[in-house]
C-alpha positions as CSV (number, residue, x, y, z in Angstrom):
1,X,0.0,0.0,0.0
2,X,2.8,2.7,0.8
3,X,4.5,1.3,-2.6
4,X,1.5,2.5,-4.3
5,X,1.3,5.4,-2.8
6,X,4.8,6.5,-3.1
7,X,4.3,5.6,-6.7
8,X,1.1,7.9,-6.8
9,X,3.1,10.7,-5.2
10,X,6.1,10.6,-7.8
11,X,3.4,10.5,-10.8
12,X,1.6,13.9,-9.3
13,X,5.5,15.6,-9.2
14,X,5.4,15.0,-13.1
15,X,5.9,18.4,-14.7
16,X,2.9,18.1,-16.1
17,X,1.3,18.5,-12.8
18,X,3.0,20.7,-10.9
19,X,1.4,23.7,-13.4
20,X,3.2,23.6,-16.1
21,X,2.1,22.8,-19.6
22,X,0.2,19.9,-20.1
23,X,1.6,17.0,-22.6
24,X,-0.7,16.7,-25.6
25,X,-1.1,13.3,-27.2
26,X,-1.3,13.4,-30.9
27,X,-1.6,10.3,-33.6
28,X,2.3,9.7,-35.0
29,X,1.2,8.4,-38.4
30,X,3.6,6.3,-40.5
31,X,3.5,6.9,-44.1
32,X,0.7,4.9,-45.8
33,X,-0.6,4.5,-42.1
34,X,-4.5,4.0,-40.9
35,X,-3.9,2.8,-37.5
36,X,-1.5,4.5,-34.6
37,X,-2.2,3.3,-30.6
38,X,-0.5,4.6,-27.2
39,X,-0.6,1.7,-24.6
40,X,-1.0,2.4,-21.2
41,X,-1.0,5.5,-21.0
42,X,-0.7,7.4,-17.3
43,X,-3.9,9.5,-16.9
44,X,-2.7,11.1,-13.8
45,X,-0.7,13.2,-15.9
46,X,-2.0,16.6,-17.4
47,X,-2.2,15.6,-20.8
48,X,-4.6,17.2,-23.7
49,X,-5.8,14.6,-26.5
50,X,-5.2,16.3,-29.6
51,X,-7.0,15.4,-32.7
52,X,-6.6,16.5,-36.6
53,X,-9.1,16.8,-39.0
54,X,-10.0,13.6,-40.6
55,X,-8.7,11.2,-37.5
56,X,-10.7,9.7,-34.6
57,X,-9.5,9.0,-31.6
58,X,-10.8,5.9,-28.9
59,X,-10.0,6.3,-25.3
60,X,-9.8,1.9,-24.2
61,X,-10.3,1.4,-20.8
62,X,-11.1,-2.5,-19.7
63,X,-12.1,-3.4,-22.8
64,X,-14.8,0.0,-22.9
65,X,-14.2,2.8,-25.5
66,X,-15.3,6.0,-25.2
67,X,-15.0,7.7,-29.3
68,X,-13.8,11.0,-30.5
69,X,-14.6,11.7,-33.9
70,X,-14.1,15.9,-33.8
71,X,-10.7,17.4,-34.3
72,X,-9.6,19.5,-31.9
73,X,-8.2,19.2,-28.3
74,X,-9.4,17.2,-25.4
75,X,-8.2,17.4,-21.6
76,X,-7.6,13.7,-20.1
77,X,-8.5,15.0,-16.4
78,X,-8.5,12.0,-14.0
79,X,-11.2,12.9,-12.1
80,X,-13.9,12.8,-14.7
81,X,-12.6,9.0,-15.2
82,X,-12.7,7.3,-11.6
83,X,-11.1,4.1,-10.9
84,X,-8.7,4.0,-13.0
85,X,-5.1,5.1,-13.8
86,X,-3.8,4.2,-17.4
87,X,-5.8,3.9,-20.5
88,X,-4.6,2.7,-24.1
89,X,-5.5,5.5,-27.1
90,X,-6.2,4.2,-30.6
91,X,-6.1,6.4,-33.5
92,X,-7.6,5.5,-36.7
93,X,-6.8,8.4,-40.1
94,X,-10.1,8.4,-42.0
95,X,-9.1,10.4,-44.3
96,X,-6.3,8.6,-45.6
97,X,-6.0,5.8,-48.5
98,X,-3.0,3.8,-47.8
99,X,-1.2,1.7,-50.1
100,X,0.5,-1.2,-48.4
101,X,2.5,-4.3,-49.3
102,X,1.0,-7.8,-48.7
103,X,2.4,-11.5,-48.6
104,X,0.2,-14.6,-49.5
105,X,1.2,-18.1,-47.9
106,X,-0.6,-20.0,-50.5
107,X,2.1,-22.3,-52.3
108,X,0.8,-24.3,-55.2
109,X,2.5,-27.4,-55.6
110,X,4.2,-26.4,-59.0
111,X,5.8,-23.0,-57.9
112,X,8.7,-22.8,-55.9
113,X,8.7,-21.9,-52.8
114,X,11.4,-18.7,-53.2
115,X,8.7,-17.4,-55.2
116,X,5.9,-16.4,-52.9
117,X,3.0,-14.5,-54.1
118,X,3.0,-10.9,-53.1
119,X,1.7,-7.0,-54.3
120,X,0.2,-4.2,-53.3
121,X,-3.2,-2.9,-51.6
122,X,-4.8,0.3,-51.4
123,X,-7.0,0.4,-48.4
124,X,-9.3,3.2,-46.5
125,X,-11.9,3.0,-43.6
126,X,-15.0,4.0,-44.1
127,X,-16.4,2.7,-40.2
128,X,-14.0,3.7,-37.7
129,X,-16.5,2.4,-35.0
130,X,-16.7,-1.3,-36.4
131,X,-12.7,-1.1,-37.0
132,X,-12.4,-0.2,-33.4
133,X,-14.5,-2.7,-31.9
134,X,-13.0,-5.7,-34.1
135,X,-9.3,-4.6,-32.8
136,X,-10.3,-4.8,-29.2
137,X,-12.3,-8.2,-29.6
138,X,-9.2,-10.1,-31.1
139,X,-6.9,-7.7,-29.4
140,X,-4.4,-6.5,-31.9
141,X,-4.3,-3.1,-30.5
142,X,-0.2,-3.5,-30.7
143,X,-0.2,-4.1,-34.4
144,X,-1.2,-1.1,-36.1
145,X,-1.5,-1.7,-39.7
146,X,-0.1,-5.2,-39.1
147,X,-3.2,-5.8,-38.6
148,X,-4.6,-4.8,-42.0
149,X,-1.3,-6.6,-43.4
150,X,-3.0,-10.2,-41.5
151,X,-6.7,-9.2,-42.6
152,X,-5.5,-9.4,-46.4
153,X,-3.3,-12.2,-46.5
154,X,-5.4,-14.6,-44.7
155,X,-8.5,-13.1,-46.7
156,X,-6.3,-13.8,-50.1
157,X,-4.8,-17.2,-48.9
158,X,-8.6,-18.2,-48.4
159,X,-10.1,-17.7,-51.6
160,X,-6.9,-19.1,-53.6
161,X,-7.3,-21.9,-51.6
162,X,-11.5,-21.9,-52.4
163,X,-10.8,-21.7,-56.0
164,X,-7.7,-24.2,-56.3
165,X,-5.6,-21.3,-58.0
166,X,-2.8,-23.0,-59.8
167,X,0.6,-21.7,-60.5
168,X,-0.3,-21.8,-64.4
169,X,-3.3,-19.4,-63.0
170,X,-0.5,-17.1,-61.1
171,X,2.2,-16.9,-64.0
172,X,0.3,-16.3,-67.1
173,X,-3.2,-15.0,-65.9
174,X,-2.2,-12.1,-63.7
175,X,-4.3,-9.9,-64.7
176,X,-7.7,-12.3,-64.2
177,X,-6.8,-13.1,-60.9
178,X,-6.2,-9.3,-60.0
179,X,-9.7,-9.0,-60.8
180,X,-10.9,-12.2,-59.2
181,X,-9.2,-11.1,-56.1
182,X,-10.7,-7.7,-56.1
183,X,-13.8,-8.9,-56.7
184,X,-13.5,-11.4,-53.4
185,X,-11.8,-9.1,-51.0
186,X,-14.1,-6.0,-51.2
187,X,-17.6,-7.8,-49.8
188,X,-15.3,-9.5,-46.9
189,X,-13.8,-6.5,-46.2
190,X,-17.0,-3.9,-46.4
191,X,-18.4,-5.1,-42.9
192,X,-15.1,-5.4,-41.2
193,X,-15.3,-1.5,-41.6
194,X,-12.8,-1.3,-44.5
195,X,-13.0,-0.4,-48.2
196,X,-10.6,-1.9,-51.0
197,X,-9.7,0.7,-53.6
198,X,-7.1,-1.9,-55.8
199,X,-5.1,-4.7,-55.6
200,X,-2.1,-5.3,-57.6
201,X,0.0,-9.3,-58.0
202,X,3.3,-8.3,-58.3
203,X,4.9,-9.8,-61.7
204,X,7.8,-12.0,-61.3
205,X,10.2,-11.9,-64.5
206,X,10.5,-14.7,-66.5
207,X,13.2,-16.8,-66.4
208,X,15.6,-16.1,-69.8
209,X,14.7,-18.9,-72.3
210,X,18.0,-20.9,-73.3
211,X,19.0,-19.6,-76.6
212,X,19.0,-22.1,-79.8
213,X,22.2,-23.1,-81.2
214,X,22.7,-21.4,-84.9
215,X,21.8,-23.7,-87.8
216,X,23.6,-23.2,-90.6
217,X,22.1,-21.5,-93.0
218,X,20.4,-23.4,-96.3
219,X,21.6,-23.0,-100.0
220,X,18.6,-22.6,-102.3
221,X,18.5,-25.5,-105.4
222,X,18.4,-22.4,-107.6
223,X,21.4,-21.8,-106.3
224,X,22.9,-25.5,-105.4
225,X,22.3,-26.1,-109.8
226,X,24.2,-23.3,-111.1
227,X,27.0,-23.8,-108.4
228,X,30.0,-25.4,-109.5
229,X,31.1,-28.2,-108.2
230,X,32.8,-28.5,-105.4
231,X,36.7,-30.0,-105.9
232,X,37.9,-32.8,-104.2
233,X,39.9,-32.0,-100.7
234,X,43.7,-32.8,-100.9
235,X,46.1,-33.0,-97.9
236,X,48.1,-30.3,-99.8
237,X,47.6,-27.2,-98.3
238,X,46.3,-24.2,-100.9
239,X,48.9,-21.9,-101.8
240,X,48.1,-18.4,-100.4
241,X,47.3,-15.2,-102.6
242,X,48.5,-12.1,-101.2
243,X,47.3,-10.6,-103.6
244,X,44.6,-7.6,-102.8
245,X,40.9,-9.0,-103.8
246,X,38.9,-7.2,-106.6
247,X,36.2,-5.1,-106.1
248,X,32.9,-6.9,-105.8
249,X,31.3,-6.6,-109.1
250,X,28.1,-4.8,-109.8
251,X,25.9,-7.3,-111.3
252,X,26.7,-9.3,-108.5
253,X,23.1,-10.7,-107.1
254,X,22.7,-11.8,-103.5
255,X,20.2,-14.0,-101.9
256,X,18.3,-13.7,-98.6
257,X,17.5,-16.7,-97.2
């Protein structure tokens, strides 16, 4: 009990209660970022919850969220929340469209395993609420756009597995399957709280095709008949002509073959 106490003490010391200027608590967005959270954060500290346009804010205490939907700037005063000392903050941007990388574990039996199926997304929420509440009931309030990251793989892994896609179906119909998965992901995702504005399969290269050896090239029998024929090889070596070569002459007709 004195522990405790002490410990209350030493939190009311804080700067931030002794007068001074009170900490404000604003979302820290990464680029391409819907999702930002503060864990545990100490309440008996003067703090202000500061909002932007186009954000929403919830304040998660025991599993309970309290919403804030309005930008502007919110005092976190202790008394008006009894019982309690910390509190985790989740902020969601609304007004954002990220575009995010994603993974599929799906492996086909005919593609290699070095070459896992991945791309891009480009997500938005359009239910903050329902986003919320589904991060608190399977409590990935530490992921942050992880989160979205797990929603899309395991949503893609699940209809390539539905469908039996092959690795013929991956290689050489990349643009049907785009579509296909477009078309799957945006009525699983629409009650989750999340719109799907594109999908994109990355395109492996091809692997360089071995080059044929040359083949020699084939004399026409127009020209096989009025070529003369060909002497008889000796062991004797030909004597050599140093002399220059004449010019090549002008009715001289060449073939393509």
């Amino acid at each position: 009990m004195i522990k405790n106490l002490l410990a209350r003490l030493l939190a009311n010391l804080k700067p931030g209660n002794l007068g001074l200027r009170p900490h404000t608590l604003s979302a820290n967005f990464a680029p391409d970022s819907l999702i930002a959270h503060r864990s545990q954060h100490n309440l008996l500290e003067r703090s202000i919850l500061h909002l932007a346009p186009g954000e929403a804010a919830y304040l998660i205490i025991n599993g309970q969220y309290t919403p804030v939907y309005e930008a502007g700037d919110y005092p976190l005063d202790p008394d008006n929340i009894p019982q309690t000392e910390t509190a985790d903050i989740l902020y969601l941007n609304t007004a954002a469209t990220a575009r995010r990388p994603w993974q599929s574990a799906y492996q086909p039996s005919q593609r290699r395993l070095d070459q896992p199926l991945t791309g891009q997304y480009t997500l938005s929420i359009h239910d903050p609420e329902t986003v919320c509440r589904t991060i608190i009931e399977n409590q990935t309030l530490e992921l942050d756009d992880d989160y979205l990251d797990q929603i899309i793989s395991y949503t893609i892994d699940q209809s390539l597995i539905h469908e039996q896609v092959s690795a013929d179906d991956i290689d050489y119909q990349t643009e049907a399957l785009q579509n296909f998965l477009k078309a799957w992901l945006r009525p699983q995702l629409k009650p989750l709280g999340l719109t799907l504005h594109d999908l994109r399969i990355a395109r492996r290269a091809s692997p360089p095709r071995p080059q044929p050896s040359p083949q020699p090239i084939a004399t026409p029998a127009y020209a096989r008949e009025s070529a003369a024929p060909v002497a008889a090889k000796t062991t004797a070596p030909a004597p050599k002509n140093d002399a220059p070569r004449p010019p090549l002459g002008q009715d001289k007709i060449f073939y393509r073959v």
